[in-house]
N, C-alpha and C positions, 0 to 999 in steps of 0.2 A: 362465206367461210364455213368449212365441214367441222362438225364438233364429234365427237366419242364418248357416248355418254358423259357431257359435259365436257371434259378433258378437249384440251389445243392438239391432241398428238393422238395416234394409234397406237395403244396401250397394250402391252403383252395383257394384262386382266380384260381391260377389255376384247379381245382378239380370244381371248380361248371361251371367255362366259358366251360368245355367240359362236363357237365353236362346237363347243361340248356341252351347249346348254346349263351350266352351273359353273361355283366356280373352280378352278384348277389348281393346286398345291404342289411348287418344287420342292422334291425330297431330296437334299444333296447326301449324293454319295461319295466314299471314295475306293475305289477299283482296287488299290493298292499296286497301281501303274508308277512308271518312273517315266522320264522324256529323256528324249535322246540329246538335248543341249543341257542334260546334267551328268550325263554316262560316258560320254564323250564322239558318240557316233556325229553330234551336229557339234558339239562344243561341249563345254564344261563348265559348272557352276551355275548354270542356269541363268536365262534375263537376268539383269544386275536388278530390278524394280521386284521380283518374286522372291515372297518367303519363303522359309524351311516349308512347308506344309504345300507348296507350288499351286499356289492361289484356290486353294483348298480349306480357307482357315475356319470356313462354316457348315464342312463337309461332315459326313460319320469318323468313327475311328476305325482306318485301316486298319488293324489289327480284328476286329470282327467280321462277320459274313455279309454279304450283304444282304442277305435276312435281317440278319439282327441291327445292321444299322438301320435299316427301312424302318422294321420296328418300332424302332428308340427314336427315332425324326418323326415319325408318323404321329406316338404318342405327346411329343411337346405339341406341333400341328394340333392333333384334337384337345387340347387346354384353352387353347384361342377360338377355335373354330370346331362347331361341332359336324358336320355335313362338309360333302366335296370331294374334287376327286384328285388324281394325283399324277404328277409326270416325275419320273426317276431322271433323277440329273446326275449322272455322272461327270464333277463338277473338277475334281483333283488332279493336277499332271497333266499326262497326255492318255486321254482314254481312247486309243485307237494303238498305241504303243505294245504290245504284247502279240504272243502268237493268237494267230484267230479262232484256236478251239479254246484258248481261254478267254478271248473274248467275248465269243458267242455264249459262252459259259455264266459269264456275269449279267451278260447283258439281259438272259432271258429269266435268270432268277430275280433279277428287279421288277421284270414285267410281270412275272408270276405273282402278283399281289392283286386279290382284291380294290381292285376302287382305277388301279392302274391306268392310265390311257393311252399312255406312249412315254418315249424315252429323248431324253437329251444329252446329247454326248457332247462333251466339250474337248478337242484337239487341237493338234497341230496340220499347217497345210502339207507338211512335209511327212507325215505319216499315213497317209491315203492312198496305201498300197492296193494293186488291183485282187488278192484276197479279202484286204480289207473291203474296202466295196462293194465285191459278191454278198460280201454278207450284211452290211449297212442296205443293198439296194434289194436283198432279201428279208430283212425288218421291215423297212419300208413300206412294201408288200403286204404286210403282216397288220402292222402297228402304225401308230402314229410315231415320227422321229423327225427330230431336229437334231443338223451336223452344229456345232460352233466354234467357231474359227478363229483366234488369236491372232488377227495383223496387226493391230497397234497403231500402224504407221504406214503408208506408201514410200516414205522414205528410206532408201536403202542407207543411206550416210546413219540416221536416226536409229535405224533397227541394226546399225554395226556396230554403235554407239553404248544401246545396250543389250550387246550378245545377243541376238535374237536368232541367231543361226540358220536364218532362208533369205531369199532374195523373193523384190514382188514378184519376179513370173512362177514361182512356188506357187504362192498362193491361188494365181489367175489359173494356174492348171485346175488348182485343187474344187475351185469352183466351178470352173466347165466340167469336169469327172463326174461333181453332186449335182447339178444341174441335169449332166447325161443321163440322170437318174432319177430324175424328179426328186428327189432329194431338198427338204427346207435346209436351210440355210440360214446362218445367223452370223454376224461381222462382228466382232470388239476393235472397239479402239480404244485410245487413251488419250486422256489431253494432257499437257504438263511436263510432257516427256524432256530430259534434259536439250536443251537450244532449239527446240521448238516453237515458233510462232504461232500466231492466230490463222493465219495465212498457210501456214502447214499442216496445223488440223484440220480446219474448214477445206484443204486440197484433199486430206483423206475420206473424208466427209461426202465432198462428190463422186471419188471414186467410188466407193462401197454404195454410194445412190443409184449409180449407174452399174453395179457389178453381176447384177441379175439376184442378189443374194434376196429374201425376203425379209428379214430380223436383222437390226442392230442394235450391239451394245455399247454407251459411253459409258467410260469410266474415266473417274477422275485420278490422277498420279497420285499414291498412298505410299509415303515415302513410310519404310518401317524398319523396326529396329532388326538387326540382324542383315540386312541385306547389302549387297556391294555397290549400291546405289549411295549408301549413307560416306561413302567416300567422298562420289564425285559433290555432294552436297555440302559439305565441310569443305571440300578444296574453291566452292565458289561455282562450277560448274552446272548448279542446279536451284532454278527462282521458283517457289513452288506458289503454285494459283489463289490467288486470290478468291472469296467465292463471288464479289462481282464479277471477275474476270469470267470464271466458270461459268456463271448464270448467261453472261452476255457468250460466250464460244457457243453452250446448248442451244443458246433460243436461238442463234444464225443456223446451227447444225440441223435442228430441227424443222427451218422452214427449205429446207434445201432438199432434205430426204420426200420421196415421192411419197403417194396419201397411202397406197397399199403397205410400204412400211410396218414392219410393226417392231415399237418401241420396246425391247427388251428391260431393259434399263435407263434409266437419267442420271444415276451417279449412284453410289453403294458406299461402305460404310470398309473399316478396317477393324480389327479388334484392338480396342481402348489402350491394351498393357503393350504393342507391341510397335501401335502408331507416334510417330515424332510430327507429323504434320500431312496437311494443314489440317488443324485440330479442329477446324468449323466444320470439320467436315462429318464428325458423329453426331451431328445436330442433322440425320438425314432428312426429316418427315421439313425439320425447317426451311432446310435446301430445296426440296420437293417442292413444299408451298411457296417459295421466292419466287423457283421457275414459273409455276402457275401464275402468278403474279405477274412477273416481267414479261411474259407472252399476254397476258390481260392488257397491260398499261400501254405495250409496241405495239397492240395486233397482230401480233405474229399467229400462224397456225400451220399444222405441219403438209407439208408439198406445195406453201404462197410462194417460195423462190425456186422450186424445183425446175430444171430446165431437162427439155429430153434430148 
């Protein structure tokens, strides 16, 4: 069995401290981007599971620069931690959605920061325009960058279900494009998704093992107030996870993803005033320490089911 500093899985912490030699701080930003499944070029209203703030809700405040959000993220960061360096995450919307001179715009006043090491963008597969590219694959070059990529689901029924506005060969281009580029690569999914099985996560699970991507993200379904998801949850259409169930989906997911992998995430948090459920779920460090746990007690460890 391979360990990571201790850790069953390959840790995004651990993955950049042998990296970058110390260790590495996301700073979220927000672009003050919009997505094209809220404007209406892919759809309208956005994913039914995404709040007003379009999964942004830990990001800076778009109404400032992104100086000044760097800034204001930075200084909470040094209250916890005094040393370390820092990746700019532009975390809100679709940050690849805008023209490219104002992209490139943002992109490099983020990088302009002391401590800086590289940049993570988080988008859609559907906005990986061959501008966009030139210039993601001229960062690249540059910097250190990671793309991240919003599929959710291999399910097309599932991603119609909740407006997601691409089909999967969106996405498979969007991957060979960044690939064509050497380009990292990062996957989200979701578990929980409304009539989803275990069986349908765990199939997204190997796809994304197998998709050439380097990074994935789980997430677990944060059902929250304000969004058009809280319909279909009230009409019966949505059984929201249990965190045994969660804990048992992760530790299958994790022994399936190959050892290179690296683990962006294990589940994340929603803001307190705005989540309806599943409420165990702001208990993260606990969630954290179960999964540690439940891969201790199974033996699980990350790429023991991995098949090539």
């Amino acid at each position: 069995m391979k360990e990571w500093n201790g850790k069953r899985y390959h840790s995004l912490n651990y993955y950049l401290r042998n990296k970058f030699g110390e260790k590495v701080y996301k700073i979220a930003l927000d672009g003050g981007f919009n997505c094209p499944n809220r404007d209406g070029k892919a759809g309208k209203g956005g994913c039914t599971f995404c709040s007003s703030n379009g999964s942004g809700d830990y990001a800076g405040d778009r109404f400032l620069s992104i100086t000044s959000q760097f800034q204001d993220r930075k200084e909470m960061m040094e209250k916890k931690w005094k040393t370390g360096k820092y990746l700019a995450y532009f975390q809100a919307y679709t940050n690849t959605y805008a023209p490219v001179d104002e992209l490139k715009r943002k992109y490099y006043e983020a990088l302009d920061h002391s401590g800086v090491i590289g940049i993570s963008i988080g988008t859609r597969p559907d906005c990986l325009g061959d501008d966009v590219l030139e210039l993601l694959d001229q960062i690249n070059k540059e910097t250190y960058l990671i793309v991240e990529l919003g599929l959710q689901t291999i399910s097309n029924e599932s991603a119609n279900n909740f407006n997601r506005g691409y089909d999967l060969e969106v996405f498979d281009k969007a991957i060979k494009d960044l690939k064509d580029r050497n380009i990292e690569v990062v996957v989200h999914t979701i578990f929980g998704l409304p009539g989803e099985t275990k069986e349908d996560m765990l199939a997204t699970v190997d796809y994304i093992a197998h998709s050439g991507a380097e990074g994935i993200k789980f997430h677990l379904l944060h059902l929250m107030k304000g969004t058009r998801m809280v319909k279909q949850y009230e009409s019966g259409e949505l059984e929201l996870l249990s965190q045994e169930d969660y804990i048992d989906v992760i530790c299958k997911s994790v022994a399936m993803i190959p050892e290179e992998m690296v683990v962006h995430r294990l589940t994340g948090d929603a803001p307190r005033e705005l989540l309806i459920g599943p409420m165990w779920s702001l208990k993260k460090w606990e969630v954290l320490n179960a999964i540690d746990k439940a891969m201790t007690d199974n033996d699980i460890w990350q790429g023991k089911n991995f098949k090539i």
